[in-house]
C-alpha positions as CSV (number, residue, x, y, z in Angstrom):
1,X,0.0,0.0,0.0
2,X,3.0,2.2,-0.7
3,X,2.3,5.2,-3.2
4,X,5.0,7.2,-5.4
5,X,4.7,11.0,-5.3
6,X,1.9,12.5,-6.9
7,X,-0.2,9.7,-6.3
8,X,-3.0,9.1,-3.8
9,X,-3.3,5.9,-1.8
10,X,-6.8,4.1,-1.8
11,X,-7.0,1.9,1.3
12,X,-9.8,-1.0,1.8
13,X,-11.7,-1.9,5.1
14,X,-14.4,-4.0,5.6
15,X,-16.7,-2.6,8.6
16,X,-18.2,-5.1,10.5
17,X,-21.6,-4.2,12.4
18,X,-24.0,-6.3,14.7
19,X,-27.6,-6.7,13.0
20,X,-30.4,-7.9,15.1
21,X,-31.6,-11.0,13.7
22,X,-34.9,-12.5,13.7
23,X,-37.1,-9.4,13.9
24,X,-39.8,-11.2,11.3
25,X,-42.4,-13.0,13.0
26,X,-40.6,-14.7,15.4
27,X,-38.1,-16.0,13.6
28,X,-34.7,-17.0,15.6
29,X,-31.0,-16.8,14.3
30,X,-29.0,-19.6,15.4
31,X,-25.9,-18.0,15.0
32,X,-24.9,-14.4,15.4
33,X,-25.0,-12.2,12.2
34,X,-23.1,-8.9,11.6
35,X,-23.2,-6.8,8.1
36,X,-19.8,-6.7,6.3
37,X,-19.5,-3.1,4.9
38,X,-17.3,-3.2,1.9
39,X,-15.7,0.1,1.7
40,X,-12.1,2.1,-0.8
41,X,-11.0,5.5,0.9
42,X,-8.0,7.6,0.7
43,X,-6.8,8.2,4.4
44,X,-8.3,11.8,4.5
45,X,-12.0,10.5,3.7
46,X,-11.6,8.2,6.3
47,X,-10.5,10.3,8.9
48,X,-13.8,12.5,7.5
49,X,-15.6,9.5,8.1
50,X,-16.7,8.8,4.5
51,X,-15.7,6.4,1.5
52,X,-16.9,4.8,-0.9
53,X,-19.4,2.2,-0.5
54,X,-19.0,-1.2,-2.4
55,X,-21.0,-3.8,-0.8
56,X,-22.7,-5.2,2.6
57,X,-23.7,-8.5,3.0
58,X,-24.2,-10.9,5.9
59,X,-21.9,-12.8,7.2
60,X,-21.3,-14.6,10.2
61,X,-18.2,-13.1,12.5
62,X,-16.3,-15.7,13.8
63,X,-15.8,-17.4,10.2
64,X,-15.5,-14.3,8.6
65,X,-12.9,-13.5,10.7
66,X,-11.2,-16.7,10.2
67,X,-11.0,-16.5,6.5
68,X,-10.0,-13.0,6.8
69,X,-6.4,-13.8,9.1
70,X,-6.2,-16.4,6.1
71,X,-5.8,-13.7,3.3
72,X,-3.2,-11.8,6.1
73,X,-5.8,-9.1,6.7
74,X,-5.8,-7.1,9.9
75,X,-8.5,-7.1,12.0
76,X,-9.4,-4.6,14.4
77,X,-12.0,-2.6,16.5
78,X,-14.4,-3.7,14.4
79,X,-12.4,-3.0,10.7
80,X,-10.6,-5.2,8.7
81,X,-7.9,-3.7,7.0
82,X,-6.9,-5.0,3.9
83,X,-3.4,-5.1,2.1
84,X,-4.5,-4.9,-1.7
85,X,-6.8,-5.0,-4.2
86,X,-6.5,-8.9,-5.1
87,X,-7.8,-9.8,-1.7
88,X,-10.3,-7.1,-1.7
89,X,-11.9,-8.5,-4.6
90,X,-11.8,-12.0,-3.0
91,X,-13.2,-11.2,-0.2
92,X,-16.1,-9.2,-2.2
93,X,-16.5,-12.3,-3.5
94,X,-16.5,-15.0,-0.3
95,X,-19.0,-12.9,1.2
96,X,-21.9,-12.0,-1.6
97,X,-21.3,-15.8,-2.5
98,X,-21.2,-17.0,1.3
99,X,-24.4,-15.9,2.3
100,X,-26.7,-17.3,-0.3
101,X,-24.8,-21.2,1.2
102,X,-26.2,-23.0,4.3
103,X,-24.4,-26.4,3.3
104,X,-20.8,-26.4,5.4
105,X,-20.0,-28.8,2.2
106,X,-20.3,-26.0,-0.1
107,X,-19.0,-23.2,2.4
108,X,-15.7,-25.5,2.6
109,X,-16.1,-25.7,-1.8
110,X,-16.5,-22.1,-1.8
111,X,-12.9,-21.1,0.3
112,X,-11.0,-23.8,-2.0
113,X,-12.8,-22.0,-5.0
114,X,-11.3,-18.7,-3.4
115,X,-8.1,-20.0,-2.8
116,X,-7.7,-21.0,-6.9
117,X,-9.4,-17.8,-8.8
118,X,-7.0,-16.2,-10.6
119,X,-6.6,-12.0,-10.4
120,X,-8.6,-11.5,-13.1
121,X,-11.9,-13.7,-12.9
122,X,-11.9,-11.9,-9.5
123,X,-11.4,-9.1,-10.4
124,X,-14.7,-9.7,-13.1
125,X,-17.2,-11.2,-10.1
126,X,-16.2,-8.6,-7.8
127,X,-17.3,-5.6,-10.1
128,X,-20.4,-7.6,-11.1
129,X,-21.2,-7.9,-7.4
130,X,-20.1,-4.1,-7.1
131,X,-22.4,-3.1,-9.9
132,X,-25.2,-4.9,-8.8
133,X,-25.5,-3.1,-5.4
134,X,-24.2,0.2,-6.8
135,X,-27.2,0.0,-8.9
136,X,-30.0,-1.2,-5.9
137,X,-28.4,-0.3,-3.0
138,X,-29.3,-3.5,-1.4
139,X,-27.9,-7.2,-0.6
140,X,-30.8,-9.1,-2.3
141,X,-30.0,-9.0,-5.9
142,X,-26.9,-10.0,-5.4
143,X,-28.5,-13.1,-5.1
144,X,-28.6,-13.5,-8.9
145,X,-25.1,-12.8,-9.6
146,X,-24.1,-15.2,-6.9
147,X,-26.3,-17.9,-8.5
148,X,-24.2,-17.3,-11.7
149,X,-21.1,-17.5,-9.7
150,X,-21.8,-20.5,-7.8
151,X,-23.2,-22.8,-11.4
152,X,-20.2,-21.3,-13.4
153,X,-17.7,-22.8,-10.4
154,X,-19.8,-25.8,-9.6
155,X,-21.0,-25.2,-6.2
């Protein structure tokens, strides 16, 4: 995340925030359930408190957290801190796709799948899931794109 002179760093962070679950008719959450805010910023807009949003979706924090240590991210109060666009775009990716999978079969398909994508085919579902909620402003149709995702991959 070094810049050259003349040029202005973006940084990425994930913001991680507690949702209350189950507030439809009764319905309980077995596990705890934070929303992952996906967002790029030079250092001033985050010390203004702004950036650009990318994506939220819901994920669960104690294997989100996990996976995150695994790409050498640094986690803390509440922010993950990420060291480059590459695992930005994967974890774009694990976490649109991840909450659309209830199967720990598929989940464990899904982090191998990770593992193997190649810069580019991430950097291609990561700006289809950026598009998508740039354009609704809400997780649910990225539903459809992570469909695509997960019968192009085989999960």
């Amino acid at each position: 995340m070094s810049t050259t002179e003349g040029e202005i760093e973006t940084l990425f962070l994930i913001k991680l925030r507690k949702k209350v679950a189950g507030r439809r008719k009764g319905i309980r959450a077995s596990k705890e359930v934070y929303i992952a805010e996906f967002l790029h910023a030079t250092p001033a807009e985050i010390e203004g408190g702004k950036g650009g949003l990318d994506l939220k979706a819901r994920v669960f924090p104690e294997e989100f957290k996990a996976v995150v240590k695994k790409f050498g991210c640094i986690f803390k109060e509440g922010k993950v801190f990420i060291p480059d666009m590459d695992v930005y775009n994967l974890l774009t990716i694990y976490a649109a796709v991840r909450s659309t999978i209830r199967s720990p079969r598929k989940i464990a398909l899904l982090l191998e799948i990770i593992d193997k994508v190649n810069s580019y085919d991430a950097q291609y579902w990561a700006a289809k899931f950026r598009e998508t909620f740039w354009e609704y402003k809400k997780y649910r149709p990225l539903y459809r794109v992570s469909r695509s995702f997960k019968e192009l991959f085989g999960i």
